[in-house]
C-alpha positions as CSV (number, residue, x, y, z in Angstrom):
1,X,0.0,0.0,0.0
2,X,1.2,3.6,-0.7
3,X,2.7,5.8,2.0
4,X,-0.6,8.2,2.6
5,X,1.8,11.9,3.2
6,X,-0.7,13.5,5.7
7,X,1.6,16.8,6.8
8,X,1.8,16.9,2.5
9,X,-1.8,16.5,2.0
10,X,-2.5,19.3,5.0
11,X,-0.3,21.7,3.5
12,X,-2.4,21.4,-0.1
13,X,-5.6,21.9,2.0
14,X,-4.3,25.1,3.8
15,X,-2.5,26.2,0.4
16,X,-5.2,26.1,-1.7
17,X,-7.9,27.4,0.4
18,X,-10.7,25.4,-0.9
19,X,-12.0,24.1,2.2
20,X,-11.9,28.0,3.8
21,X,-14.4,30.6,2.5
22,X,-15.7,33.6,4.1
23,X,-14.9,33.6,7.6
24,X,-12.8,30.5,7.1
25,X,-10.8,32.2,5.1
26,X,-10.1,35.3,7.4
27,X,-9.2,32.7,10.0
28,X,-7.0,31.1,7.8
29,X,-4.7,34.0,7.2
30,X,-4.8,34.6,10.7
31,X,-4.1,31.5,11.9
32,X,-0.8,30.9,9.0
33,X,0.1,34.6,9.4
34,X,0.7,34.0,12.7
35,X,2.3,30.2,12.5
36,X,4.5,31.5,9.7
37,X,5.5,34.3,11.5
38,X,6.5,32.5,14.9
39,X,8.3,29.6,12.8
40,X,10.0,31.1,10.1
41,X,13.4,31.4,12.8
42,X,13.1,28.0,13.8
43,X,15.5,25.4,13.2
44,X,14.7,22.6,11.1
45,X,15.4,18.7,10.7
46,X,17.1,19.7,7.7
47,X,19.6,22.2,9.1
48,X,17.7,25.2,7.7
49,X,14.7,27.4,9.3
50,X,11.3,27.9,7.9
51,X,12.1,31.5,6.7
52,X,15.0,30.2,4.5
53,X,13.0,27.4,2.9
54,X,10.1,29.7,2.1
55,X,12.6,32.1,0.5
56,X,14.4,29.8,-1.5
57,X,11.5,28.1,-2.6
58,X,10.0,31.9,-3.7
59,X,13.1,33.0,-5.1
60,X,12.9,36.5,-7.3
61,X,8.8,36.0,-6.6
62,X,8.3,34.6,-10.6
63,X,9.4,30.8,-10.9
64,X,6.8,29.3,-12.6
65,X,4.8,26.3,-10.7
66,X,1.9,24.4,-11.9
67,X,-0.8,26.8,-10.5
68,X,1.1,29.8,-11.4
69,X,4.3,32.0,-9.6
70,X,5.5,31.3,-6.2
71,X,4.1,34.3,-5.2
72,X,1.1,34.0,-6.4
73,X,1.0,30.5,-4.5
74,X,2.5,31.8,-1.2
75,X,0.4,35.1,-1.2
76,X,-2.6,32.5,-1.5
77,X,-2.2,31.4,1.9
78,X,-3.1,34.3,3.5
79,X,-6.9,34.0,3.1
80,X,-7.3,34.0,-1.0
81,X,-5.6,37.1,-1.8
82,X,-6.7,39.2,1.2
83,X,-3.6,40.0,2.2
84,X,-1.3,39.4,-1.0
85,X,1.6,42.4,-1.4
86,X,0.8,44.8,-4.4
87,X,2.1,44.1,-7.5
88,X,5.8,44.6,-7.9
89,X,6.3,44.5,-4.5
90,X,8.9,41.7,-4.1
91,X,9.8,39.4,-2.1
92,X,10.9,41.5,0.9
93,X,6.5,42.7,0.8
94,X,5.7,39.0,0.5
95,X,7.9,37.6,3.6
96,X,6.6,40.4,5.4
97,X,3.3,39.8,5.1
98,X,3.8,35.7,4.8
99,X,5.9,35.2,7.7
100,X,6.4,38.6,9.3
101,X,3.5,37.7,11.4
102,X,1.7,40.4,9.8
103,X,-2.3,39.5,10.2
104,X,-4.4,42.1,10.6
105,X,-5.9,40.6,13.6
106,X,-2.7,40.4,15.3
107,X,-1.4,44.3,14.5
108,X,-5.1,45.5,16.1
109,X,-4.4,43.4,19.0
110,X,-3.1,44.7,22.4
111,X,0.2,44.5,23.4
112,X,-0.3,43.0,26.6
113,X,-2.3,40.3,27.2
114,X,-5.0,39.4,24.3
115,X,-4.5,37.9,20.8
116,X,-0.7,38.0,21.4
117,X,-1.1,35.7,24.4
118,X,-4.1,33.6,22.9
119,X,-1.5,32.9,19.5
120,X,1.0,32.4,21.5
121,X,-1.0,29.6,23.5
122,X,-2.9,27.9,20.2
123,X,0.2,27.9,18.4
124,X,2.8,27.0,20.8
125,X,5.0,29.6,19.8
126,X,7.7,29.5,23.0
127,X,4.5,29.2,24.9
128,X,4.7,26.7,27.7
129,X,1.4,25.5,26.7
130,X,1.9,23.1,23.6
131,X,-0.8,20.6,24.4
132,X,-0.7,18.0,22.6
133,X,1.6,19.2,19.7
134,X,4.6,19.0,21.6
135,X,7.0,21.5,22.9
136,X,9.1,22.0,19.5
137,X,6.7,24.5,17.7
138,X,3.1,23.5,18.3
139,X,0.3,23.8,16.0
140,X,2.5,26.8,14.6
141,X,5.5,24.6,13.4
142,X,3.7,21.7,12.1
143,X,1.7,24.5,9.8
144,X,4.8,25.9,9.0
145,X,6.4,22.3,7.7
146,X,2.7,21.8,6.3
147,X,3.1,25.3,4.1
148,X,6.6,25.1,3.0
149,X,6.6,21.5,2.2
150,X,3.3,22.2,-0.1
151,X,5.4,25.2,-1.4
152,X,8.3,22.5,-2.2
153,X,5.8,20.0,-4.0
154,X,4.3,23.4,-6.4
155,X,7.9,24.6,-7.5
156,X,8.7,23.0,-10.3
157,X,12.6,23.5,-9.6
158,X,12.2,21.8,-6.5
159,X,12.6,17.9,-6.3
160,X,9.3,16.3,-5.0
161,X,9.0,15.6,-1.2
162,X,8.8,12.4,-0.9
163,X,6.3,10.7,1.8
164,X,9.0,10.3,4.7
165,X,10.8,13.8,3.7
166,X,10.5,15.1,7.6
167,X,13.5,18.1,6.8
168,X,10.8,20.5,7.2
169,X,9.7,20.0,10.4
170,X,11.2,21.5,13.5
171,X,13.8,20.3,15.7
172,X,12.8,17.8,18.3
173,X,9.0,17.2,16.7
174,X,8.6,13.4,16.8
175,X,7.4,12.6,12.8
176,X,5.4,9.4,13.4
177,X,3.4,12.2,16.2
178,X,3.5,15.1,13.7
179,X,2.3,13.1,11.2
180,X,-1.0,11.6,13.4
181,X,-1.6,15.4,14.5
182,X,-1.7,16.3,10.9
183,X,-4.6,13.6,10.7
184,X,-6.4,15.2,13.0
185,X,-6.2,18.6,11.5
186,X,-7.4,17.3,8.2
187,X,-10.1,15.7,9.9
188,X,-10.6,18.8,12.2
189,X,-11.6,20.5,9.1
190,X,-13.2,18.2,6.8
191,X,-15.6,17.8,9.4
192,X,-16.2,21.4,10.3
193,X,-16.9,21.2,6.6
194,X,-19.2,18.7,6.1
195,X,-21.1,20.4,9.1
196,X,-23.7,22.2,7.1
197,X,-24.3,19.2,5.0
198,X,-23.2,21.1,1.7
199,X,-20.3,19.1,0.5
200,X,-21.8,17.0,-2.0
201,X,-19.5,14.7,-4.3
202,X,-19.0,17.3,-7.0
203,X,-18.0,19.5,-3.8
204,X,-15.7,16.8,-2.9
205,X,-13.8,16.2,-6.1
206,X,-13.4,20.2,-6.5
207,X,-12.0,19.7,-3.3
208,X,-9.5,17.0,-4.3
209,X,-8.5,17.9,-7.5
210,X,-7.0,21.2,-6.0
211,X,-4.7,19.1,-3.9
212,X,-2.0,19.1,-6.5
213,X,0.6,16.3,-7.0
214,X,-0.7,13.5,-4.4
215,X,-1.2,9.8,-5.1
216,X,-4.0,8.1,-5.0
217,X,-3.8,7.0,-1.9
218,X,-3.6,10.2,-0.3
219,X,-6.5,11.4,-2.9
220,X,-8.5,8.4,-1.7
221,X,-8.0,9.1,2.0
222,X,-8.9,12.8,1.8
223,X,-12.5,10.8,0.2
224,X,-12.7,8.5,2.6
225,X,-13.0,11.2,5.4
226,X,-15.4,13.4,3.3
227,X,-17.3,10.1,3.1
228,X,-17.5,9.0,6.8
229,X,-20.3,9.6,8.9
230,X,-19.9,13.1,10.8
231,X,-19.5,11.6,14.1
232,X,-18.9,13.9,17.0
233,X,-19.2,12.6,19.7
234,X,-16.5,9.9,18.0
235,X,-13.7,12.7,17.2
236,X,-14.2,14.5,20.3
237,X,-13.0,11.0,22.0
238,X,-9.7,10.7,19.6
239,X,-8.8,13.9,20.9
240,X,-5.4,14.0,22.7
241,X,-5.4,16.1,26.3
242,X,-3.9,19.9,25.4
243,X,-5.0,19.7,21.4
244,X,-8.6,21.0,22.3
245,X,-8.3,24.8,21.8
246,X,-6.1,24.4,18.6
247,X,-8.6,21.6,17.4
248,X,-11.3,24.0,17.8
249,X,-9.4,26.8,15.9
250,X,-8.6,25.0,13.0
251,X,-12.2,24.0,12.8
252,X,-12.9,27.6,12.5
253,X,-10.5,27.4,8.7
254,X,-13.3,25.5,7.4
255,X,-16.6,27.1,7.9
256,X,-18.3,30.0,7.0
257,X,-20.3,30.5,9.8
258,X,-24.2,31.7,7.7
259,X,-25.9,28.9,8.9
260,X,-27.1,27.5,12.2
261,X,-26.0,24.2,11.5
262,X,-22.5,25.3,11.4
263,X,-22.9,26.9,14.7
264,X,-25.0,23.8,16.4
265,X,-21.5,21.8,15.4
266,X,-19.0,24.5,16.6
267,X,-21.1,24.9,20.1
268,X,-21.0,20.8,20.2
269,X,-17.4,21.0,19.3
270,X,-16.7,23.7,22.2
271,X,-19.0,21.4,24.8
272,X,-17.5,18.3,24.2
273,X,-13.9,19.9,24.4
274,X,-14.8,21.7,27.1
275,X,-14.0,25.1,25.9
276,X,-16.4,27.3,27.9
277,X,-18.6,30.0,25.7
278,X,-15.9,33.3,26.8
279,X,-12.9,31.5,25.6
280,X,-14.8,30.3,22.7
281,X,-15.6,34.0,21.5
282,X,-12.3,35.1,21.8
283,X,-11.0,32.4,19.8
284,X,-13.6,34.1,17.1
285,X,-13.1,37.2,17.6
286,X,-9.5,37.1,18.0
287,X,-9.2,35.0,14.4
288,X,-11.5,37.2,12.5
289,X,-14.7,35.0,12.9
290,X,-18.2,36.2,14.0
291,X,-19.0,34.9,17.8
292,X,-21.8,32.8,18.4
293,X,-22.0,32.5,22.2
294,X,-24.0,34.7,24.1
């Protein structure tokens, strides 16, 4: 059987956006604005840090990949063009606003205390409270190997990561744990997306064929989960102890929170996780999505 690539196939979800629209997609350039910008000094497996890979990989901003330049892919991440440098403006513009940790949410929060602090927590960047991502990086890292190894697999002078390429990830991340909490993030949000009952199999494939240069395996796993029975209850139980706050955030990447059922699931989501309703709407507020406590 074919290795299945999870941290690969979580960096083509985040990097092409498709399962984040609306909201999702202001919470997505929060949330990578952020993880880029807390990883991109830290030291990889491979020797390098993420700043360096992302740079190299970018180069002079116009090598050409198979869904267009570097930039164009990159500047993509940060919620579908939201937050893309103007044209011409380089790439000193687009490592400021790609790993500069340059979201808007984070430049209107206060300096003390706040979004800083909540990041800082959710991410695990040089926070004491990893949870279950470990202490080398958190969520923040393994997004940062998820981005930067997607960036690798688009750049067409790049060689192909192959399944048990781990140089991206930080030093002292365990690969065989990275690679299960990548599971979970993908399953975080496919589910979060399946929520409102919408994704229907021409949804799906949409979905899948944006992935880019995955096998069939990993194409049929990404199915497999859209296919499962949206059990709640179930992935609320397969949830390590400290993941539950950055479980609930990256559900946030995947809806577009217009419809009730979307908020029934987050507010089962928060119950079962035991985030109480305050933390809960600053987790939205403070990633650019509408609250829906009261």
């Amino acid at each position: 059987m074919d290795a299945i690539d999870t941290i690969k196939i979580l960096g083509s979800l985040l990097g092409n956006g498709a399962l984040s629209k609306g909201s999702g997609g202001n919470v997505l350039g929060n949330i990578l604005g952020s993880a880029l910008g807390g990883s991109q000094n830290q030291q990889t497996q491979g020797g390098g840090n993420i700043g360096d890979i992302l740079g190299s990989l970018i180069g002079s901003g116009q090598q050409s990949t198979s869904g267009g330049s570097m930039a164009d892919v990159l500047g993509g991440l940060l919620g579908g063009g939201r937050q893309q440098p103007q044209a011409g403006g380089g790439l000193g513009d687009l490592l400021g606003s790609l790993i500069g940790g340059g979201s808007a949410a984070q430049k209107q929060a206060p300096s003390n205390g706040g979004m800083g602090d909540l990041l800082g927590n959710l991410l695990g960047g040089g926070s004491q409270n990893t949870g279950g991502l470990g202490g080398a990086g958190g969520l923040g890292g393994l997004l940062g190997a998820a981005v930067s190894k997607y960036a690798q697999a688009q750049n067409s002078e790049a060689p192909n990561p192959a399944p048990d390429h781990y140089e991206h990830l930080p030093q002292g991340v365990d690969q065989k744990e990275a690679a299960d909490h990548a599971t979970l993030i993908i399953r975080a949000m496919i589910n979060a997306a399946k929520s409102d009952g919408n994704i229907d199999k021409t949804e799906q494939e949409k979905v899948i064929s944006k992935l880019g240069d995955v096998t069939q395996a990993e194409a049929e796993f990404v199915r497999n989960e859209f296919n499962s029975k949206l059990d709640v209850d179930a992935f609320i139980q397969s949830i390590p102890r400290g993941m539950e706050q950055q479980i609930y955030a990256v559900s946030l990447m995947a809806i577009d929170l217009d419809s009730n059922k979307e908020a029934q699931y987050l507010a089962k989501l928060a119950d079962g996780l035991r985030i109480q309703p305050e933390l809960a709407n600053q987790i939205h507020e403070q990633l650019g999505a509408p609250t829906i406590f009261s």
